[in-house]
VOLUM-796936 format. One record per atom (N, C-alpha, C): residue in one letter; x, y, z. Coordinates in steps of 0.1 Angstrom, whole numbers, padded with zeros to 4 digits, always signed. Each point is the difference from the previous one (the first is absolute). Example, Ala and Ser with C-alpha at 12.3 -4.5 7.8 and 13.67 -1.06 7.14 Angstrom:
2
a+0132-0057+0078
a-0009+0012+0000
a+0009+0012+0000
s-0004+0011-0007
s+0009+0011+0000
s-0008+0011+0008
This chain:
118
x+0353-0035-0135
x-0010+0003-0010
x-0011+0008+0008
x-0006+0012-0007
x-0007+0008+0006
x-0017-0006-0002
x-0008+0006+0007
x-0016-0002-0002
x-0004+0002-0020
x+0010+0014+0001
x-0005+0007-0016
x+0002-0010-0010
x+0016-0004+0006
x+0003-0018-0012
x-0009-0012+0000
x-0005+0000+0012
x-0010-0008-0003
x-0011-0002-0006
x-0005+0011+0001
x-0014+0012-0005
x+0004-0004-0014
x+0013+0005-0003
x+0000+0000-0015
x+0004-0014-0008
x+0004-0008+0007
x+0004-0018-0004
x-0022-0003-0003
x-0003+0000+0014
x-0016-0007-0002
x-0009+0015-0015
x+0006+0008+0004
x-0009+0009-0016
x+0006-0007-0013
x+0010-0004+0003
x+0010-0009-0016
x-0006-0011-0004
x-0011-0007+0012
x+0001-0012+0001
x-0019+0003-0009
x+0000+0010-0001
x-0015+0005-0005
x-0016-0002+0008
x+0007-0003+0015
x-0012-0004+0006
x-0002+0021+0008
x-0014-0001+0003
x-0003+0017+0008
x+0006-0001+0010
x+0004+0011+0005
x+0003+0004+0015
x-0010-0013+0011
x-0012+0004+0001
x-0006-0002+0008
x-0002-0017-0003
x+0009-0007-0009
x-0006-0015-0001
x+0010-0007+0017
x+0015+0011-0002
x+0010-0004+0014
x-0009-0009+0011
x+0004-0013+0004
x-0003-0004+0014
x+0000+0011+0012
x-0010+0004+0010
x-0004+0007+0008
x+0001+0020-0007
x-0004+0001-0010
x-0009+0013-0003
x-0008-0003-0002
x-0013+0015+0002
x-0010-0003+0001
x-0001+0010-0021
x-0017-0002-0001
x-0002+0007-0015
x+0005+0012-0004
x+0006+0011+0015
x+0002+0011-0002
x+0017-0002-0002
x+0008-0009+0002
x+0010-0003-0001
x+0008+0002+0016
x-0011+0002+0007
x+0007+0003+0017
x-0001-0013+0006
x+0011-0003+0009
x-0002-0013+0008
x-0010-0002+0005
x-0001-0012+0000
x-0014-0005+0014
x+0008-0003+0013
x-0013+0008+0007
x+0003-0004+0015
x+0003-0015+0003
x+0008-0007+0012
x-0001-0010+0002
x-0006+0000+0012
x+0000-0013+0008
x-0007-0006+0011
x+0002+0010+0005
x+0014+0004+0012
x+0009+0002+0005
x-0007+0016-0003
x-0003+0009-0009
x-0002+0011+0001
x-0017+0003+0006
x-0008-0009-0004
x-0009+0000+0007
x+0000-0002+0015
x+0005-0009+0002
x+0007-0001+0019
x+0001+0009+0001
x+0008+0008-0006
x+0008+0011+0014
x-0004+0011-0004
x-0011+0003-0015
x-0013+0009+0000
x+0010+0008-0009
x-0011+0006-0007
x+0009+0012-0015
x-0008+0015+0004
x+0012+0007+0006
x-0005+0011-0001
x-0004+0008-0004
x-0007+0009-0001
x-0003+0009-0008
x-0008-0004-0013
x-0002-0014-0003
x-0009-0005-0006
x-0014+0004-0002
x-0006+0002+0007
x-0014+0010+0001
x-0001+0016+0002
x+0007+0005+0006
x+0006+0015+0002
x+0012+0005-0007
x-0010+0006-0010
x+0003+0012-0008
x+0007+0009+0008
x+0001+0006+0010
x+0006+0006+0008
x+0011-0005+0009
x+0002-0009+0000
x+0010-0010+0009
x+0018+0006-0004
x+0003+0005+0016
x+0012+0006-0007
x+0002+0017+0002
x-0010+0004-0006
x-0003+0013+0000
x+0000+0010+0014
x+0012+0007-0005
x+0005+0010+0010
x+0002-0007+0015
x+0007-0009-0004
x-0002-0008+0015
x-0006-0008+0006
x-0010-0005-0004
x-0009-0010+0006
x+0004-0015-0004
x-0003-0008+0011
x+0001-0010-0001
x-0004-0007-0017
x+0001-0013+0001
x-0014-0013-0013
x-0012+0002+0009
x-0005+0001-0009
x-0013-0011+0010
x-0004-0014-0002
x-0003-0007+0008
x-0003-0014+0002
x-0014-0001+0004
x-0002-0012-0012
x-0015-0008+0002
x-0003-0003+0014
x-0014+0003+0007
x-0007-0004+0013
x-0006-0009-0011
x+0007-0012+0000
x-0012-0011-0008
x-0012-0005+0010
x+0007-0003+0014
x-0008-0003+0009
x-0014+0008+0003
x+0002+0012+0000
x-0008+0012+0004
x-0011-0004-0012
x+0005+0004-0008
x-0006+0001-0016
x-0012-0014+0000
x+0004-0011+0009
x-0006-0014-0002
x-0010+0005+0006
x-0001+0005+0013
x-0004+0002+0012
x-0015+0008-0006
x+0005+0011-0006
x-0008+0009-0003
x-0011-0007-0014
x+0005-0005-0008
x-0007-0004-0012
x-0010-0016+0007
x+0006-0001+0011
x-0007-0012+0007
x-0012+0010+0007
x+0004+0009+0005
x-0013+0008+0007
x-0012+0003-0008
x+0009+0005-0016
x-0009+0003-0012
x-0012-0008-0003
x+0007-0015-0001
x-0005-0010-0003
x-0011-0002+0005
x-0003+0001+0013
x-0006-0007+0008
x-0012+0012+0004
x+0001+0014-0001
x-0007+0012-0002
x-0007-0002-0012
x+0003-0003-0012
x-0004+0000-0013
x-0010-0015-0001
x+0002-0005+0010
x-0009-0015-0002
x-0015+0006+0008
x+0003+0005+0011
x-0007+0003+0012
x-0011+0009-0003
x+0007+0011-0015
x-0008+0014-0002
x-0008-0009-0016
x+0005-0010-0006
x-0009-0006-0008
x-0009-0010+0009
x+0004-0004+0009
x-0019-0007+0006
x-0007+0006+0005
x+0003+0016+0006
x-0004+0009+0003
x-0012+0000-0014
x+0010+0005-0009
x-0008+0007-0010
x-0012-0010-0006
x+0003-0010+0000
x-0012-0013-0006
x-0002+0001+0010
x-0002-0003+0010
x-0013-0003+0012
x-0011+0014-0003
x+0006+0013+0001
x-0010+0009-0001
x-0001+0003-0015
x-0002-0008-0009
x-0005+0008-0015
x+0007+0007-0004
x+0013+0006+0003
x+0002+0006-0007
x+0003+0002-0014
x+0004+0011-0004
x-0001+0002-0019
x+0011-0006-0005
x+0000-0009-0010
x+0014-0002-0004
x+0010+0008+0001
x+0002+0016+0002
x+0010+0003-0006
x+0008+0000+0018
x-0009+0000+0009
x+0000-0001+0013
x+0013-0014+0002
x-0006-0008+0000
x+0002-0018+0000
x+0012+0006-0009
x+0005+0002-0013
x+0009-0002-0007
x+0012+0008+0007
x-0001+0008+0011
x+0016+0011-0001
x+0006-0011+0017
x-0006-0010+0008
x+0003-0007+0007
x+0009-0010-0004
x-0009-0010-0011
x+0005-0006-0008
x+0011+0005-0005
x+0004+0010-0008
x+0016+0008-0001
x+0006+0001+0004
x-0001+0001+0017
x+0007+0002+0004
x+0005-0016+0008
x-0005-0007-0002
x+0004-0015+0009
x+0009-0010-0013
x+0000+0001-0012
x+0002+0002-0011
x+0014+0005-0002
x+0001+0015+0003
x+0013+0005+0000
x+0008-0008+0012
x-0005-0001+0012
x+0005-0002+0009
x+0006-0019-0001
x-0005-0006-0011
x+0000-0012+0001
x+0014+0001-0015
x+0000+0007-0005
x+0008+0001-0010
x+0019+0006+0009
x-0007+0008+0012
x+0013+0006+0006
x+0007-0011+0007
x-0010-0006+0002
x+0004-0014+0015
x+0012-0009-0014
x-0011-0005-0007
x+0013-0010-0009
x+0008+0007-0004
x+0006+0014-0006
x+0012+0010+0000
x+0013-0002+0009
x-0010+0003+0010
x+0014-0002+0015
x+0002-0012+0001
x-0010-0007+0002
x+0005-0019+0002
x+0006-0002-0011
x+0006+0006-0013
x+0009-0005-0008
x+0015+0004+0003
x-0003+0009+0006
x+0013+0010+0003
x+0002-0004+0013
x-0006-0006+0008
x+0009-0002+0012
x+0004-0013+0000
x-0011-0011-0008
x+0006-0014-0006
x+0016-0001-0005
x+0000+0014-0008
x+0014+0001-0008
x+0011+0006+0011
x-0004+0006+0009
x+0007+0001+0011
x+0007+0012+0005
x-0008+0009-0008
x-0002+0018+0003
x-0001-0001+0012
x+0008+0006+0011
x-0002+0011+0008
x-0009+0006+0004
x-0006+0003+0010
x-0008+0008+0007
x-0016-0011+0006
């Protein structure tokens, strides 16, 4: 029995494509564990492939690294900014940035919890 007989037994059965155990809403499989391990290429690059080039792969580590530096810049340049008066709009772009940086940190920590690569 082919995939398409199948396809077409569960459409008989009147339920959607995408109700199948492991599709996602677009009716494309879901990744499993196992793909996250061993990392999905080309997943982020649009260009991945192209005329020869390798995937590219998440520096999650890096990425931590950096958004930890953010972090800790963006705390440093808001007590900066309250200690000398400055104008709110001053105080507000540090704040943004320790903020973004604190939104990137839980990102990666979910993805390397899940067990992405890099």
């Amino acid at each position: 029995m082919t995939s398409a007989d199948d396809e077409r037994r569960h459409r008989d059965r009147g339920q959607p494509d995408d109700a199948r155990p492991g599709r996602g809403p677009e009716g494309r499989d879901q990744p499993t564990d196992e793909d996250y391990r061993r990392g999905r290429p080309d997943h982020h690059d649009p260009t991945g492939g192209f005329a020869g080039a390798p995937p590219a792969q998440s520096a999650l580590t890096l990425r931590l690294l950096l958004a930890g530096f953010g972090l800790v810049v963006g705390v440093a340049l808001t007590f900066w900014a309250v200690t000398v008066d400055a104008p709110v709009w001053v105080v507000a772009l540090p704040v943004l940035l320790a903020l973004t940086a604190v939104v990137d940190i839980v990102v990666i920590l979910r993805r390397k919890r899940r067990g992405e690569p890099g």
